[in-house]
C-alpha positions as CSV (number, residue, x, y, z in Angstrom):
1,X,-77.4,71.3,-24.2
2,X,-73.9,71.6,-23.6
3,X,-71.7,74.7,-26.0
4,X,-68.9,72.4,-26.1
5,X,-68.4,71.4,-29.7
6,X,-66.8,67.7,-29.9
7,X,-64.5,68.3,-32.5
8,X,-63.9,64.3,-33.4
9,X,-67.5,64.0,-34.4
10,X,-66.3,66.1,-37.9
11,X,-64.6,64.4,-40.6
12,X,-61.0,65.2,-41.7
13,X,-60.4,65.9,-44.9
14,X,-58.7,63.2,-46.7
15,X,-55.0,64.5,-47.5
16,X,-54.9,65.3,-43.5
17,X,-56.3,61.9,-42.3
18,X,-53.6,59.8,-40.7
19,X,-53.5,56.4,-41.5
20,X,-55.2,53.7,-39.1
21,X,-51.8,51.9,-36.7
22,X,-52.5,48.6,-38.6
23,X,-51.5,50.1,-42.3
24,X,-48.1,51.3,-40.2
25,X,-47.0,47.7,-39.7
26,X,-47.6,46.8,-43.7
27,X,-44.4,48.2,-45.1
28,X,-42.5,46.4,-42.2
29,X,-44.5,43.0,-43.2
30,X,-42.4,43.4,-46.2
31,X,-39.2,44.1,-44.7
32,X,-39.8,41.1,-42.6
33,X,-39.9,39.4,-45.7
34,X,-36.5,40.6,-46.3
35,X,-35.4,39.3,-43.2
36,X,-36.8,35.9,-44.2
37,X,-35.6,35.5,-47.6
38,X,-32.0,36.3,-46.1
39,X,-32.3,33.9,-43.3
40,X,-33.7,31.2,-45.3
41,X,-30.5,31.3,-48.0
42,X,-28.1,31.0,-44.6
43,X,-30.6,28.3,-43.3
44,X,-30.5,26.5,-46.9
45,X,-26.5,27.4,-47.8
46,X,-26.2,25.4,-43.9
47,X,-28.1,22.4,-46.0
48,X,-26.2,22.5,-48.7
49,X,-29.1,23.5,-51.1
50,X,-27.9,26.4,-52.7
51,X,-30.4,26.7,-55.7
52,X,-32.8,27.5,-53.0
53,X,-30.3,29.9,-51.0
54,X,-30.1,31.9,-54.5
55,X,-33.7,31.9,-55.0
56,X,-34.4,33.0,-51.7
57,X,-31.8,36.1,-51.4
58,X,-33.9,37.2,-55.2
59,X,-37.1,37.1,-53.0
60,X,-35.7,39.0,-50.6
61,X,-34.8,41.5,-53.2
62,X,-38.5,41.2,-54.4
63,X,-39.8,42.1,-50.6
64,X,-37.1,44.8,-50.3
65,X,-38.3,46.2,-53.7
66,X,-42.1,46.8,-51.9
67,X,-41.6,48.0,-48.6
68,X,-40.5,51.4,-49.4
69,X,-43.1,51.8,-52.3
70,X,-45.6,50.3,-49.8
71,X,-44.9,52.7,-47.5
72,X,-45.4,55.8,-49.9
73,X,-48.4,54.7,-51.7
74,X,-50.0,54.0,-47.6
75,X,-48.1,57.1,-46.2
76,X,-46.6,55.2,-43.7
77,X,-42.9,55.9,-43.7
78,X,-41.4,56.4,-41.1
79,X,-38.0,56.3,-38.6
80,X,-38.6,53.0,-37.3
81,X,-39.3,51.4,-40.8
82,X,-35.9,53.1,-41.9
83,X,-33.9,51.6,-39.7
84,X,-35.6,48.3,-39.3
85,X,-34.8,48.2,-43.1
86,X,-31.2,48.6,-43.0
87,X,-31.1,46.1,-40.6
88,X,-32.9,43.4,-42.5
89,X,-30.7,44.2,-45.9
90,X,-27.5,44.0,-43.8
91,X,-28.6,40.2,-42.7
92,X,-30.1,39.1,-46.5
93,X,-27.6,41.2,-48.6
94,X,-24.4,41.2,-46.6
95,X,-24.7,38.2,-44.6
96,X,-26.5,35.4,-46.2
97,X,-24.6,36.0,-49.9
98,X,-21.3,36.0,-47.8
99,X,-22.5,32.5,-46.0
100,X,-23.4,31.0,-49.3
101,X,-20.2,31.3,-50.5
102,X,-18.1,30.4,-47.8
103,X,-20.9,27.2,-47.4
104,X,-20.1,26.7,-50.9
105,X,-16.5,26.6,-51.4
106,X,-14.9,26.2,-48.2
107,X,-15.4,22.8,-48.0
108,X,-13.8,22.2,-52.0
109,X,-11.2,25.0,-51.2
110,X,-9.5,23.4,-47.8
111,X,-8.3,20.4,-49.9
112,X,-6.3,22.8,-51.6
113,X,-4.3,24.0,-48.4
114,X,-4.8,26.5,-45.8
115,X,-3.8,29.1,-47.5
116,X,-6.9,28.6,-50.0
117,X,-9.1,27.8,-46.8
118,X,-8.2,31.3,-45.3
119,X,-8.3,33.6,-48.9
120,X,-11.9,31.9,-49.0
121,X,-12.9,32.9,-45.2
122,X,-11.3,36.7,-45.4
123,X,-12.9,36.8,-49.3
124,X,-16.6,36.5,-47.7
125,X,-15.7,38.6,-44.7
126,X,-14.9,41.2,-47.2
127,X,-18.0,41.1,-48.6
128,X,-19.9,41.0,-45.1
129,X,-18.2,44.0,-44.1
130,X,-18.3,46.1,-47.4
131,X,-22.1,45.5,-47.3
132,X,-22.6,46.8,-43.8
133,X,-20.1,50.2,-45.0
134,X,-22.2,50.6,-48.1
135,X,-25.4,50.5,-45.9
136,X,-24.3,53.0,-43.2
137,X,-22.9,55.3,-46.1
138,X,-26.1,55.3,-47.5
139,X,-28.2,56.2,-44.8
140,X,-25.5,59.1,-43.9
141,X,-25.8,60.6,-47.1
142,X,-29.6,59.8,-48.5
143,X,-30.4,63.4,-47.6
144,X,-27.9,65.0,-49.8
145,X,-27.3,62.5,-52.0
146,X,-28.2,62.9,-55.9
147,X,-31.7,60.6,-56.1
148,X,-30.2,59.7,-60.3
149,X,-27.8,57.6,-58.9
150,X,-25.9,55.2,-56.4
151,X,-22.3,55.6,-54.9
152,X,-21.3,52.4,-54.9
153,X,-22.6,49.3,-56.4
154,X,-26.2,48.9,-54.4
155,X,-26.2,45.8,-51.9
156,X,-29.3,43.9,-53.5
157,X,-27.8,44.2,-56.8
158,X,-24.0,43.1,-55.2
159,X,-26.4,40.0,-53.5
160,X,-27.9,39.1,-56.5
161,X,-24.6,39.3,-58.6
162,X,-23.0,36.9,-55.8
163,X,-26.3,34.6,-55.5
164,X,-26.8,34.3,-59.1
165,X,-23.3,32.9,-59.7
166,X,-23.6,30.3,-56.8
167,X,-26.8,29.4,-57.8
168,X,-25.5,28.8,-61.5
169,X,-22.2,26.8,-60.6
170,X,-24.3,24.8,-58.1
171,X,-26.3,23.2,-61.5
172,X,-23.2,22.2,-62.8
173,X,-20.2,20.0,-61.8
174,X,-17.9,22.7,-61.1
175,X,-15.0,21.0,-59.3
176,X,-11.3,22.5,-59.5
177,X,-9.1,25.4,-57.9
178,X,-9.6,27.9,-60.6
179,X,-13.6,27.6,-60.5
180,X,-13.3,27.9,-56.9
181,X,-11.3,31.3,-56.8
182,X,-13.1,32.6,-59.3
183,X,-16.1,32.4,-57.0
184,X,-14.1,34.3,-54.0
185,X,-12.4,36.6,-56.6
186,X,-15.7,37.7,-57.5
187,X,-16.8,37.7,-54.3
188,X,-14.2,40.6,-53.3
189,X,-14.4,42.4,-56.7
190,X,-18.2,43.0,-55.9
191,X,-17.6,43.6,-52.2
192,X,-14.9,46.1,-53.4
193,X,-17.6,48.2,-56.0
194,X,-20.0,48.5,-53.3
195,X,-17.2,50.9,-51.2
196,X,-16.1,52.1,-54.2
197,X,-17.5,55.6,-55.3
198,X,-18.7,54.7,-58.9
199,X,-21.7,56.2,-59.9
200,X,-24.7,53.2,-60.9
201,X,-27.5,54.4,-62.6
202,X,-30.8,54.2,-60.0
203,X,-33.7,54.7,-62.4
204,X,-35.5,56.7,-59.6
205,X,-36.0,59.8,-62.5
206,X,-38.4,57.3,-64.4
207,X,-42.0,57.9,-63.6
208,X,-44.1,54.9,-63.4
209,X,-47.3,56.4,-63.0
210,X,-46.3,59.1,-66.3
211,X,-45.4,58.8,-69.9
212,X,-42.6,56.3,-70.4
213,X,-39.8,56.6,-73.1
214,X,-40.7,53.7,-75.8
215,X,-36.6,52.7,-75.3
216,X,-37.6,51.7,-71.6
217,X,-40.3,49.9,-72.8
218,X,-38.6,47.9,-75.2
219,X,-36.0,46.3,-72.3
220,X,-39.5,45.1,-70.8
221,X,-39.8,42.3,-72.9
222,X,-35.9,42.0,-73.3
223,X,-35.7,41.7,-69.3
224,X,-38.9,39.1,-69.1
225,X,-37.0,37.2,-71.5
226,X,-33.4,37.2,-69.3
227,X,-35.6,36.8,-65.9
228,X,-36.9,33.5,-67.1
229,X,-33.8,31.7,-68.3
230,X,-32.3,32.3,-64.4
231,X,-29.5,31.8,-63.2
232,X,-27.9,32.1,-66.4
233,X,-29.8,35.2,-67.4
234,X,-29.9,37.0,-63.9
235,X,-25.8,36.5,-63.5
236,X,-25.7,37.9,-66.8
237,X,-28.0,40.8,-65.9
238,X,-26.5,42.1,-62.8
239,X,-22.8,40.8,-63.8
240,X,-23.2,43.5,-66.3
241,X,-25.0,46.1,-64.4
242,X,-22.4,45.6,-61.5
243,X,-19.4,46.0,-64.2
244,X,-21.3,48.6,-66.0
245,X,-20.4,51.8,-63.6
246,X,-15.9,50.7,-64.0
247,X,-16.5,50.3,-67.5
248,X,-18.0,54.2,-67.9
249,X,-15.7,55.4,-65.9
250,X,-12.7,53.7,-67.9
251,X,-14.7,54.8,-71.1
252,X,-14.6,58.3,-70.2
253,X,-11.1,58.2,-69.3
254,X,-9.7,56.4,-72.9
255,X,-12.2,59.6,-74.7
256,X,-10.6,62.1,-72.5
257,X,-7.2,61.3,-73.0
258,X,-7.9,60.9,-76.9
259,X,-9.6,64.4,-76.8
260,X,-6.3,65.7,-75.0
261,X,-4.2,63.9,-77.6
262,X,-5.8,65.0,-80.8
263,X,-5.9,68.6,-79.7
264,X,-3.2,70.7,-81.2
């Protein structure tokens, strides 16, 4: 009988055990998902059906949402799913909300002149490439950056601000210039927040799997509630959250000037 002692017939313990190469491609099934979502809202803004461009950049928020969660709870994270990631948020959160809106409105806005035609083409260019900046920022600074919160209005949430509002005035007879720079006046405020260096709340501190503060659990219901009177509910929801970080800031700044006022 040989000495040699064949160490794969022993059993590794579990925390050391590597996953098997098909659990590796589950998180990136997810961010393929992504990739769909987005492509399908440029595919369906192209069609002119922009319900279902709205509803599909929200489902690409939902697959975004999993990948990264998916690929903790398997253990499967790694450099390749990073960047693959990036690149499917830059096509369904910078691309496809830009493309709904110029599919949108450029064809009410050129009736108005070329000067409108042009605001409306540079507004969702903006937006394009205020998307890709807040991407690359964030993967330069995810390292060192604090985990509480965002810098910069996070690109799903600017996406679902944007989609949500086409997706609402798409349900309604919304004819006119006003209505129609409003939607590429929004489009640029949001592009502008997420390049801005605001701080957003990230709720990465709450602990799913832990004890949860009863005023988090509350908002459940209130948040089940909002989710399924959409659009309405979800342009209210992130309209708020995207104006929530300017508003804080401005807050603080009224309270700090009073403090400096009042003080003898």
């Amino acid at each position: 009988m040989s000495a040699e002692y064949n160490t794969s017939d022993v059993e590794q313990p579990a925390e050391t055990r590597q996953p098997s190469r098909g659990v590796y491609w589950l998180p990136n099934l997810f961010t393929t998902g992504t990739l769909f979502g987005g492509f399908y809202a440029i595919v369906a803004a192209i069609d002119g059906n922009f319900s279902n461009a709205g509803i599909a950049i929200f489902v690409a928020m939902i697959a975004d949402g999993l990948d990264g969660r998916v690929a903790r709870w398997t253990n499967t994270q790694s450099d390749f799913g990073k960047e693959y990631d990036s690149l499917c948020d830059m096509v369904a959160f910078g691309l496809a909300p830009a493309i709904v809106v110029y599919q949108w409105g450029i064809e009410r806005i050129y009736g108005y002149g070329k000067f409108w035609g042009r605001f409306g083409w540079l507004a969702c260019f903006f937006f394009a490439v205020a998307a890709a900046l807040r991407l690359a920022r964030f993967n330069a600074r995810a390292a060192t950056a604090d985990k509480r919160y965002f810098e910069g209005l996070p690109s799903p949430s600017a996406a679902a601000a944007v989609a949500s509002f086409i997706w609402l005035v798409s349900e309604f007879p919304v004819t006119g210039l006003p209505a129609l720079a409003l939607a590429f006046g929004i489009t640029i405020c949001i592009g502008a927040l997420m390049v801005s260096k605001f701080s957003y709340w990230s709720g990465k501190e709450l602990n799913m799997r832990g004890r949860i503060p009863w005023v988090y659990a509350a908002l459940i219901p209130l948040i089940y509630v909002l989710v399924s009177l959409a659009p309405v509910s979800l342009f209210t929801l992130f309209g708020l959250y995207a104006a929530s970080a300017p508003l804080h800031w401005l807050w603080r700044k009224l309270t700090r000037r009073k403090r400096v006022v009042e003080t003898p």
